[in-house]
N, C-alpha and C positions, 0 to 999 in steps of 0.2 A: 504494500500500500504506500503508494508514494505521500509524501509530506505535501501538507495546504501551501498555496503562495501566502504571500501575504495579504495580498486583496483577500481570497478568499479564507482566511483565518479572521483579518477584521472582520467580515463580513458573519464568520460567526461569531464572535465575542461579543459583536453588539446585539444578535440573534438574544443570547445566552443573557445579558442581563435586561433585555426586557423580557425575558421568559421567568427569569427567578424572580426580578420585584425585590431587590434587596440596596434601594438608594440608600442606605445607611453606610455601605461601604465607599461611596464615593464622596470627597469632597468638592471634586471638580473632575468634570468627560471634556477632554480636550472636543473642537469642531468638527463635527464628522469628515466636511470637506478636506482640513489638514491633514486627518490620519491619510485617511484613502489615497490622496497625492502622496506622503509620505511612501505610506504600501506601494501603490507602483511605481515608484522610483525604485523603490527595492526590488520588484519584481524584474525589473529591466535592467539593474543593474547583474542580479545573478543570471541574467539571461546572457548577459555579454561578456561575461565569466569573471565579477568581481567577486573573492573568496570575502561573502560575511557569513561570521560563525553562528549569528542570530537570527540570520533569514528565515522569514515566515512565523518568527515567534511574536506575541502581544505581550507587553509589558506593562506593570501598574507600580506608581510611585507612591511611596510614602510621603504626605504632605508634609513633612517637616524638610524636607530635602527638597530646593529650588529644581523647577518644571519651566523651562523658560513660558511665558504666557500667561501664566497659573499663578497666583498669588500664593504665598508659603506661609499658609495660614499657622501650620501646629496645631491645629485643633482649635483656634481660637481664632475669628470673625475677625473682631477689631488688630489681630496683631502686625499684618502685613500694612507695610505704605503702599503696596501696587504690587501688578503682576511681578513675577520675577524677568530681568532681562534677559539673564544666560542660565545654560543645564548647569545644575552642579557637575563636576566632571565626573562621576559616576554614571550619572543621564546620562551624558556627553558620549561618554562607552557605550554605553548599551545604543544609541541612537545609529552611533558610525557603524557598529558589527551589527545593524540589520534589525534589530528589533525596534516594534513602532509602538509606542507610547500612547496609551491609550485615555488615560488620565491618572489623579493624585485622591488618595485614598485616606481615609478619614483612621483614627489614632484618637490613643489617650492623648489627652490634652497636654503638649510639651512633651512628651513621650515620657510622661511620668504616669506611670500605671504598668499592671500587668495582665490588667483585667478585658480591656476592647469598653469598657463601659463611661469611662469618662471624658464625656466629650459633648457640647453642645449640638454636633450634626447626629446624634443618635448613638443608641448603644448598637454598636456591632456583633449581630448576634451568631450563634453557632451557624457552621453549613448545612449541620448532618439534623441536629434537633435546635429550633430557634427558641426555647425559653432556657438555653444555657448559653456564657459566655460564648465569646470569639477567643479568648485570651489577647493581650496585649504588650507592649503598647500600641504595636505594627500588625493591629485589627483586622482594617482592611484590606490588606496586602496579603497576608494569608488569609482569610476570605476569598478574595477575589480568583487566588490560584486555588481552593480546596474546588469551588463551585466551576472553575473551567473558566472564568471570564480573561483570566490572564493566564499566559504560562508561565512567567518568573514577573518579580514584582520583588523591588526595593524593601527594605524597612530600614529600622537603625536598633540598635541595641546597647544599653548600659547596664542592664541588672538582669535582662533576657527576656525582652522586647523581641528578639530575633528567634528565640526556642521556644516560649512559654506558646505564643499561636499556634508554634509551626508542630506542637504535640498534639495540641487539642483540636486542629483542623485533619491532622493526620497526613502532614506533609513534611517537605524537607528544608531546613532551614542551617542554613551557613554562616556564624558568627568568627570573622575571619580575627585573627591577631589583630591588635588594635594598633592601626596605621598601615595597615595593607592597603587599604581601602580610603582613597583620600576623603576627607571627610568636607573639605571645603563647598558650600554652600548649601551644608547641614545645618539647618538648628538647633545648638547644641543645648542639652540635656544637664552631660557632665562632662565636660569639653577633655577632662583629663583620660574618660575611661567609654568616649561614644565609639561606636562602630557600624560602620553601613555593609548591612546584611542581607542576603539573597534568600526567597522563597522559592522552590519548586515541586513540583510533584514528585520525581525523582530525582536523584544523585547525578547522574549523567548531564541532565538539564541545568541545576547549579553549578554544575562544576565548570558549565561553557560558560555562564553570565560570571561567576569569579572571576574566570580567566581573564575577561574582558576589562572586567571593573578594579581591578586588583594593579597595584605599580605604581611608579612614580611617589611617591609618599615614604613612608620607610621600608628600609630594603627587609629581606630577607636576612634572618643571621646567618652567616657565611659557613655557619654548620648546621645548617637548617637540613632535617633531613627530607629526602623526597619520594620515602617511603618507609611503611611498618615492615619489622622484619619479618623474615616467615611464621616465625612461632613467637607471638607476642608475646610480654606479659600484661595484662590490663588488671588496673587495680577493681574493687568493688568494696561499696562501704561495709562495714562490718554492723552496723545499723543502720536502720530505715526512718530515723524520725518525720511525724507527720502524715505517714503512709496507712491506707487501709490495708487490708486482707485482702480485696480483691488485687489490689496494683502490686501488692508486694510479689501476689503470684504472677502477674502478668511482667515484672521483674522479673523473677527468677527465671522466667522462659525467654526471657533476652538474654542472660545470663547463660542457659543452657544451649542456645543457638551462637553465642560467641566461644564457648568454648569447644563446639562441632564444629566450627568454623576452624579449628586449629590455635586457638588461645589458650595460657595457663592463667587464670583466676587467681589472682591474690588478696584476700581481704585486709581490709586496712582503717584506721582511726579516720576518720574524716570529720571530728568533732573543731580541728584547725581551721578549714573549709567552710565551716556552716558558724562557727563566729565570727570568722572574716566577711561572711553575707552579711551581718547581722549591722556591721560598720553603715554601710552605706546608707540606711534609713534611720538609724537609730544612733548615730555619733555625726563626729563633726564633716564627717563627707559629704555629707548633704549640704554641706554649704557651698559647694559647687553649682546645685540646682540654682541656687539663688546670684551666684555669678552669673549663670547663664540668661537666664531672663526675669530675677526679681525686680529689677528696677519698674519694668513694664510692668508686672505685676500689682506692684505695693501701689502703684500711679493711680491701677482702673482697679485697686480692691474693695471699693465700697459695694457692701452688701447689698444682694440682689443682680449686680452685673452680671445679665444673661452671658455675657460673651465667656465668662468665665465659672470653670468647674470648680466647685468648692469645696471638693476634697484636695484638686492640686493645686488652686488658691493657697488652703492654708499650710501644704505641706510647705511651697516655696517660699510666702511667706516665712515661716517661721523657722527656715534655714539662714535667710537673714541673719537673725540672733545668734547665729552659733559663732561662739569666740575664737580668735583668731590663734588661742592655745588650745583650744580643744580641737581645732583641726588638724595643727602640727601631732599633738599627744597619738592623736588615732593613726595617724599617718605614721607612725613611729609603730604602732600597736600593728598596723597592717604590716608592715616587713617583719614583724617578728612573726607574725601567724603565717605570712606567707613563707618564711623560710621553714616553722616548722611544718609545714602544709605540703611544700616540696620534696622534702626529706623523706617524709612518708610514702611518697610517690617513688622514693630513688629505687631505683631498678625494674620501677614497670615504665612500658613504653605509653602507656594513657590512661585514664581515670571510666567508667562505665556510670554513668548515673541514669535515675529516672528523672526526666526532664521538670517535672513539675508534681505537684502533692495532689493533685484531687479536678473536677471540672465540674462546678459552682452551678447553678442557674442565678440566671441576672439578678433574679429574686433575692438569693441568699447575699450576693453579692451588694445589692439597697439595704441589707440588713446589716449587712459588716462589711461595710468598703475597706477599710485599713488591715482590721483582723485577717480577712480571707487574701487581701493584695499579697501583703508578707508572709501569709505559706506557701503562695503560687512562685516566689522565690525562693523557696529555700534550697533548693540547690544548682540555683542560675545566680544569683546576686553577688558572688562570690570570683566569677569566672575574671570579668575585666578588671576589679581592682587586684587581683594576682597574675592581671598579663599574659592569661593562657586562650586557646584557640578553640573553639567548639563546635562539631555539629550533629543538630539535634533529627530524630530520625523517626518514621513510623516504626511501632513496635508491635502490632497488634491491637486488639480492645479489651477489656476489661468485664468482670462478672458483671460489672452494673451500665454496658453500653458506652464505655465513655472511649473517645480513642488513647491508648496508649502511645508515648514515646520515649523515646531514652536519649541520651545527649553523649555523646565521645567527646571530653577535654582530653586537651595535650598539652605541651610546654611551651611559652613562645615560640614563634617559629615554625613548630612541629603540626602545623595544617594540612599538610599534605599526609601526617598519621594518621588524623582525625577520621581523613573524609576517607581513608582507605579501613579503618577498622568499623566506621561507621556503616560500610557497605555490606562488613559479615555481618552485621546482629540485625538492619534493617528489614522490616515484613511489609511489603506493598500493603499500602491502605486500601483499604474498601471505598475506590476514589466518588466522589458525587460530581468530578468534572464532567461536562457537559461533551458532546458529540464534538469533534473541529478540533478539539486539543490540541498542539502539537508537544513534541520534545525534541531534542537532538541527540544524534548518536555519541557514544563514549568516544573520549579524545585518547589518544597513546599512551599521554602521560598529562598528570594532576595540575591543575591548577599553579601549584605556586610553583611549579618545576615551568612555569611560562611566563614568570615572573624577573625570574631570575638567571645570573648565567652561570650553565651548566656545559656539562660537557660527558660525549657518549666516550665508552670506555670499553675496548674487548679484552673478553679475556679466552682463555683458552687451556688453564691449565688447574691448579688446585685452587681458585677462586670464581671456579664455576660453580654455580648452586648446587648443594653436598658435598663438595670439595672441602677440603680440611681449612684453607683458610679465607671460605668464604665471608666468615664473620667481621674479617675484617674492611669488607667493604659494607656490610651490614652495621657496623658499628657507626660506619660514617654517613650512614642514611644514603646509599645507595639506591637507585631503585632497579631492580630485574625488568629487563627491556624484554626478555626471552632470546633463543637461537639464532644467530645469524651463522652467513658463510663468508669466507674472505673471498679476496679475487684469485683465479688460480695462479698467482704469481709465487707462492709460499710456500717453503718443508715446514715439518714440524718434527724434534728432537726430544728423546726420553735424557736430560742432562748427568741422568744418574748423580743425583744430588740428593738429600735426606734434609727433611720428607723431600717426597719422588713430585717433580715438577718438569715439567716439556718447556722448550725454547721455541721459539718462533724465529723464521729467518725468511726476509725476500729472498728470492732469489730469481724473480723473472721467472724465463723460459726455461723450462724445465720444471716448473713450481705445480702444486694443484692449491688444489681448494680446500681450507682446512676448518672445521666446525668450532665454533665457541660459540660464545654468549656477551648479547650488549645490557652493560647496565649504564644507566644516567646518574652523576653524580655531580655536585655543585663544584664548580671549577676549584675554590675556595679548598673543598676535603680531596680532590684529585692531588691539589700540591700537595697536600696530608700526605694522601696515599704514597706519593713518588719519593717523597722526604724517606721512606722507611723504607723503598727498598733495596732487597739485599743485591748484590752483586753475584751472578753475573746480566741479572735482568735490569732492563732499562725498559722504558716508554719512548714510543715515538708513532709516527704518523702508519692507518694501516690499511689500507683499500679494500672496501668488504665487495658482495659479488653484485652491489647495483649501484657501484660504482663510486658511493660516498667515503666518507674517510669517517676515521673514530681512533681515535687513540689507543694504544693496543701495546702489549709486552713485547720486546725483540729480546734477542740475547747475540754475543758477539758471534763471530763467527769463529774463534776456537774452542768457544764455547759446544757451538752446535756440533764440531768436527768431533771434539771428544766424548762425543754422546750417540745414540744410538737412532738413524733415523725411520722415524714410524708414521710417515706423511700418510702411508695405505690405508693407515687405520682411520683415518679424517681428522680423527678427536680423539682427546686424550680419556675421557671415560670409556670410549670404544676397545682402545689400547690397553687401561686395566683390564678391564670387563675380559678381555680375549686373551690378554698375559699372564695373569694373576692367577695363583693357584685357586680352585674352587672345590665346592662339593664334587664328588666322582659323581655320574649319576646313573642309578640301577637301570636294570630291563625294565623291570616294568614301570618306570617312570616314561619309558620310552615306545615302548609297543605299545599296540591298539589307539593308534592318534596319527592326526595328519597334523602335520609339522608344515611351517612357510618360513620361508628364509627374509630373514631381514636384513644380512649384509654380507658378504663375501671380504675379508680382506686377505690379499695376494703382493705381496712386494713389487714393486715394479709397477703398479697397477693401482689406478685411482679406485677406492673402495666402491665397490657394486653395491648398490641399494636399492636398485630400479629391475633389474630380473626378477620376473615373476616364478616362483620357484615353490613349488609343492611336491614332500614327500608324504608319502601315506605308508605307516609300518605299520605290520603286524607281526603274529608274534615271530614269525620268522622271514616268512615274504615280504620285501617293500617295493616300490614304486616311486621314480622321481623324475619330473618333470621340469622344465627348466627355459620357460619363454623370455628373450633379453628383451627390455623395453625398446621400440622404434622400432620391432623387425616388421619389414616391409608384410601389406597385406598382400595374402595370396586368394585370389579372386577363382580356382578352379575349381570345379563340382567332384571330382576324378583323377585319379591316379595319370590318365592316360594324359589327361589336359593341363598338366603340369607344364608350364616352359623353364625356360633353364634360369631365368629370376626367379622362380618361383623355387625351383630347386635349389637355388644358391639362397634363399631367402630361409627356407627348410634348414640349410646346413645352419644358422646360426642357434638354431633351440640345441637343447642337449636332452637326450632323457635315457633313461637305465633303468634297469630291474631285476631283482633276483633273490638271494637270500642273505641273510644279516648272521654273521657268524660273532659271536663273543668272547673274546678270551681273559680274564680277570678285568681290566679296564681298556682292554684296546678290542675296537669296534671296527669290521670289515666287510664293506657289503658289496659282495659276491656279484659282477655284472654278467650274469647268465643270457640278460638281451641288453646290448646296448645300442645305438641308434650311430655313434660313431666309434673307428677301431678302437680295440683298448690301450690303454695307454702303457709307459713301459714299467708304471711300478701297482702295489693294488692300491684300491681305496679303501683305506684305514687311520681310523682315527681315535682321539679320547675324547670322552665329553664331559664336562663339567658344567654346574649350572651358578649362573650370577642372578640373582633375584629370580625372574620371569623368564627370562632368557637361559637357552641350552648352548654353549659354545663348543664348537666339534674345532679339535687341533687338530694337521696331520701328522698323521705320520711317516716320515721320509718325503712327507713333501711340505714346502712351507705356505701354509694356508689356515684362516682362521674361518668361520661361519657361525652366524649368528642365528638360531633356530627358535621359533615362539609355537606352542601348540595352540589348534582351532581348541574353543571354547571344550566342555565335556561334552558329548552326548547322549542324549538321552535313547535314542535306539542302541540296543545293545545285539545286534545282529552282529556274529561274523562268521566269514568265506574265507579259504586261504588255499586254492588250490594251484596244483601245478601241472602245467596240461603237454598236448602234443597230438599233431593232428597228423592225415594220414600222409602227408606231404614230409612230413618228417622236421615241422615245424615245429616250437616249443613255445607256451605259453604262459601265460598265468592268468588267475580272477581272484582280484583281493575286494573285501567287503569288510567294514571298519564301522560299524554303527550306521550312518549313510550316507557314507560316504564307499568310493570303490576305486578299484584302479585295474584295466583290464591291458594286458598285451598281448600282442601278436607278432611273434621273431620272423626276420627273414627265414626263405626259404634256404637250405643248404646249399652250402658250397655257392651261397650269394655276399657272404659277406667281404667288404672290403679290403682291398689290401694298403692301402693309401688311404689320406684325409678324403672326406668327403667334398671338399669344395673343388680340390685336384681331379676328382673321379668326373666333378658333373662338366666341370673347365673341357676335361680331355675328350668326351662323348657323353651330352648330355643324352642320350637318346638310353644307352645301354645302363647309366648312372640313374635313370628311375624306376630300374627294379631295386636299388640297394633303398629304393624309398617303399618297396612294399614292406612296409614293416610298422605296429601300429602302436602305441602307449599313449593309453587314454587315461582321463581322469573323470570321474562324473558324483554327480547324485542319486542316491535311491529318493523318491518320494511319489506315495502313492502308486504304489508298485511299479511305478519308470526310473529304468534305468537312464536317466540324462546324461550322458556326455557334456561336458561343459569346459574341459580344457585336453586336446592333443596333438602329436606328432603330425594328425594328418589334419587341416583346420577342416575341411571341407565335413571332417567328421563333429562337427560341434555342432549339438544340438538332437544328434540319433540316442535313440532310445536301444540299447545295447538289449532286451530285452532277453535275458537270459533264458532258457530251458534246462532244466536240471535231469537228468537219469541217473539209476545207481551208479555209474560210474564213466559216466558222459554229461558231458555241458554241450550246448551250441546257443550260439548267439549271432543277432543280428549284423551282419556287415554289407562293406560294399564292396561289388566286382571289380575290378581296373578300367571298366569303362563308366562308373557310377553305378550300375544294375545294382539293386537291393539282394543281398544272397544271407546264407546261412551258414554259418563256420561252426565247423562239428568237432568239437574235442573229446579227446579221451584223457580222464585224471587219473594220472600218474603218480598224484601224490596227493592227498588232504590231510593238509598240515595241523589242522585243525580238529578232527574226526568229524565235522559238524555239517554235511556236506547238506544234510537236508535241511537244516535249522536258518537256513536264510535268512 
């Protein structure tokens, strides 16, 4: 389903709120005329191929946050002198990357509230049930995106204006570190601790408007990491104050989804946390609200002035008074809480909370504005005066209907942790968005990692993820980019150093293509990185296979000479995985299973990974089939109508058959038919197993293979005969649950004396008898035998349709001119005694 233009997404957003009837969420609808011009400018620009990341989304502002056109009320009529002239540069973002601004959304008054209810344009009421809150103070704005009128929409945040909605709408809210997000032509609140914050449905969605709006303001710390490690620790309170029965359990099941997610849980004091909230309403911090707009206030506070709410009337008022020693004393008191606050944090990588204590009706809320405000805080109020980064998440609903959510704090900085642990424990809400929606797809990499400059990094040796010193790019907030390939200009070297690490060397022509892994790290922790390493490795420039460059491990080049090189293997876990002593593995780990080959590695010879390669063993008979990727199609019906492409296209499969001999750990299987001459030593090997993978070594030849078995099956059918018909051919019919494998050997005194390609070069006419010869692979189902992979392709897709007798088989084939015939064998051997048990 392709994504709405923007025309047509305006065109539903303005659908969608005259459908719901919810003008309390708007304090001003820009002109329709301006959107719609605005929308197809956009539209025409992505048609002419300008990359905006916000194309086709609708956005809604938080009024406290200048809208050019739109007066920047705050929730309050009389506060604005006039429209505003310019976006704040957050607008400003959101405008140029494509999204079209549809109007400024109504808020607690001065963005003091937590509730959606204080405010002369109306209380902001729930999406999902309207005689409970909206939560607030950025009402509207989460409104506007739970109900579908918007897909991301501004707010601001000082005590969790930015989470408390974004819980109880049941959407996603991103409280960035404080100064990510320029704040300029924000009405500030608490100028020391505001934040402009993003709503959206999903994580994907916020994380493209962050990207945007995020920069220019303060940097990123230069060890900011830009990603959670694999296996996190996250703390969790060790009490729930203010929480019912219902939410504690709809906690613990965030809690049980973060750690199935691959987290360790650590409970922790968080009583530092929860009196450092306590500063901000009830000590002298609040005297910041009253820097920020008491003047205006005390001016129009004569009782009765509709224009203003008179719960945050009296709060800013009455921050006023607070003395210019009781602001320093708590400012004193907050670094001490905040450092013991931290401490307790040391060694987890983020904090797990429940975003808010309960979800009021407005009701309750006329009855205790103050009371129920400062529980909807208590474990949001805390986050900006201790300069950590949050974001708030759906988590499910609760026994009593309410929506649940949970909030991921991190450490300065550490945003890019948030929004990545935030995405294990998140539960799509039960959305009430309206039809038109849109969202954008997930970006490569996080938000603040587009903030900042970074720099890609390959690696390719024991700092590959499970590598022994991956942690240390994990320590430095690395992020795993996943696999890449370099350009085939490159060996790669076993340095034989302890612990066992590979060297990397250009070397041009002569080079292949060698596997690692890219991670993105802040240019800032790469110097980290390079400071500590050991010699004989270095970093420098490394040309991966599409052509761009990333910084990558070398080592010198006597380094590399005195080392051992293992470029065949691709990659250095291939190279353990295939050198490294392992489990021996039994018979019957082996027999009764079809095996597919995942890699071939051969010296001299860039690793095979693309040969389609199926063996099927049983307990003694096997079958192996062996199609190289690209081989030419061969378009003939018939033996006869082979041309000699067709036959040199033939020479490139391999396939064999016969019996599997055992001797203590060395494996030999017997080529009774094979398809080209044998060769001049046997096929024998060891096999040992590395996790999921069976690796066959040879023996006396040097070759490794990488074998994974087909899933179990549930038919438990098997065949194992060994046949020969009256021609004095020799056969087989193997049958392995359902899967099978049937051959048909050349006729006597036909096989080869020379390569096959030599034979059909010299006389292709006499060289396609050495092709009458057949090794097929198929399916049982529903009693058809399906062919599905062989020697001769023309045979894909025949129903080999066996007939059994006491000690005869015949089965379905074809003549040399195509004719449909019947091949009659005699069993010679049932390997199995099970001859009728089919």
């Amino acid at each position: 389903m392709t994504a709405p233009s923007a025309v047509e997404r305006v065109h539903a957003a303005y659908a969608a709120i005259d459908r719901v009837d919810r003008p309390e969420i708007w304090i001003a609808l820009r002109p329709k005329a301006d959107v719609f011009a605005e929308a197809a400018a956009i539209d025409a620009a992505v048609a002419a191929g300008s990359p905006l990341p916000l194309a086709g989304l609708v956005a809604a502002v938080k009024n406290n946050i200048d809208v050019a056109g739109i007066p920047t009320t705050a929730a309050c009529p009389s506060y604005p002198a006039g429209p505003a002239v310019a976006d704040a540069p957050a607008v400003a973002r959101l405008r140029a990357a494509g999204a079209v601004i549809i109007g400024a959304t109504n808020l607690d008054q001065f963005a003091t509230g937590l509730v959606g209810t204080r405010s002369p344009y109306g209380a902001v009421r729930d999406a999902r049930r309207p005689e409970y809150i909206s939560g607030g103070s950025s009402s509207g704005s989460a409104v506007a995106v739970a109900l579908g009128l918007a897909d991301i929409a501004l707010g601001t945040d000082t005590a969790g204006s930015g989470r408390v909605p974004a819980a109880l709408q049941g959407i996603v809210g991103v409280k960035p570190t404080i100064g990510l997000v320029p704040t300029d032509g924000v009405v500030p609140a608490c100028r020391s601790y505001d934040c402009v914050t993003v709503f959206a449905r999903d994580l994907d969605t916020a994380d493209a408007a962050m990207g945007v709006i995020a920069g220019g303001a303060r940097p990123l710390p230069p060890d900011a990491p830009l990603a959670a490690p694999d296996r996190p620790r996250v703390a969790v309170p060790g009490e729930l104050p203010a929480l019912s029965t219902s939410w504690r359990d709809a906690f613990a099941a965030a809690c049980d989804r973060m750690r199935a997610a691959g987290a360790e849980l650590v409970e922790i004091d968080i009583s530092a946390f929860l009196q450092a909230a306590r500063l901000l309403y009830e000590g002298g911090l609040v005297a910041e609200r009253h820097e920020a707009v008491g003047a205006f206030i005390d001016e129009h506070l004569p009782a009765g002035n509709p224009a203003l709410d008179p719960t945050v009337a009296r709060i800013i008022s009455a921050a006023g008074r607070v003395s210019a020693t009781t602001l320093l004393r708590d400012r004193v008191r907050l670094a001490e809480l905040t450092a013991t606050a931290l401490a307790r944090l040391d060694g987890c990588d983020a904090l797990l909370l429940p975003t808010t204590t309960e979800h009021p009706t407005i009701a309750e809320v006329a009855a205790d504005p103050v009371g129920v405000n400062s529980r909807l805080g208590t474990y949001t109020n805390f986050c900006n005066l201790m300069d950590l980064c949050a974001v708030a998440v759906p988590a499910g609903t609760t026994a009593d209907g309410a929506q649940f959510g949970v909030t991921v704090v991190a450490r300065t900085g550490a945003d890019a942790v948030a929004a990545e642990l935030a995405r294990r424990v998140t539960v799509p809400a039960d959305s009430v968005a309206e039809p038109g929606t849109a969202h954008v797809a997930p970006h490569d990499i996080p938000w603040p990692a587009r903030i900042t400059d970074t720099s890609r990094l390959l690696v390719v040796g024991a700092h590959l993820r499970g590598q022994p010193l991956a942690y240390q790019l994990e320590q430095r907030g690395a992020r795993w980019c996943g696999p890449v390939d370099t350009a085939p200009l490159y060996r790669l070297a076993d340095l034989r150093t302890e612990p066992p690490k590979p060297g990397l060397m250009r070397v041009g022509a002569g080079g292949t293509t060698i596997g690692g892994e890219l991670w993105l790290l802040s240019t800032a922790m790469l110097g980290d990185f390079l400071a500590a390493l050991p010699a004989p490795m270095a970093l420098g420039p490394v040309t991966l296979a599409d052509g761009s460059e990333a910084v990558g491990f070398a080592c010198t080049p006597e380094a590399f000479a005195a080392g051992v090189d293992i470029s065949h293997h691709r990659d250095w876990p291939g190279y353990l995985r295939r050198t490294r002593a392992g489990r021996p593995v039994t018979r019957d780990e082996v027999v009764r299973r079809c095996w597919r080959r995942t890699a071939l590695a051969v010296p001299g010879r860039p690793l095979d990974d693309t040969t389609a390669v199926e063996w099927l063993q049983g307990d003694e008979l096997y079958v192996d089939l062996r199609t190289p990727a690209g081989r030419p199609e061969v378009a003939a019906a018939s033996l006869n109508e082979l041309s000699r492409d067709d036959l040199l296209a033939l020479c490139r499969q391999e396939a064999f058959a016969g019996q599997v001999l055992v001797d203590g750990d060395e494996w030999t299987w017997l080529r009774e038919v094979d398809l080209h001459p044998p060769g001049p030593l046997p096929d024998r090997g060891r096999l040992h197993r590395a996790g999921e993978v069976v690796v066959e070594t040879g023996i006396g030849r040097d070759y490794h293979e990488d074998w994974v078995a087909d899933p179990p099956d549930a038919d438990t059918a098997h065949v194992e005969l060994s046949l020969s018909d009256p021609d004095g051919r020799r056969g087989m019919l193997l049958r392995v649950g359902s899967r099978f494998g049937y051959v048909r050997g050349r006729a006597p005194h036909t096989e080869p004396g020379r390569p096959l390609p030599e034979a059909v070069e010299a006389d292709p006419e006499r060289a396609r008898s050495l092709f009458d010869l057949e090794i097929s692979l198929g399916t049982v189902e529903a009693g058809r035998w399906r062919i599905t992979r062989s020697t001769l392709p023309f045979r894909i897709g025949d129903d080999l349709a066996p007939e059994f007798g006491a000690e005869t088989v015949s089965v379905a084939g074809r003549a040399a001119d195509g004719r449909a015939v019947r091949h009659r064998w005699t069993v010679t051997h049932d390997h199995c005694n099970q001859l009728l048990s089919r």
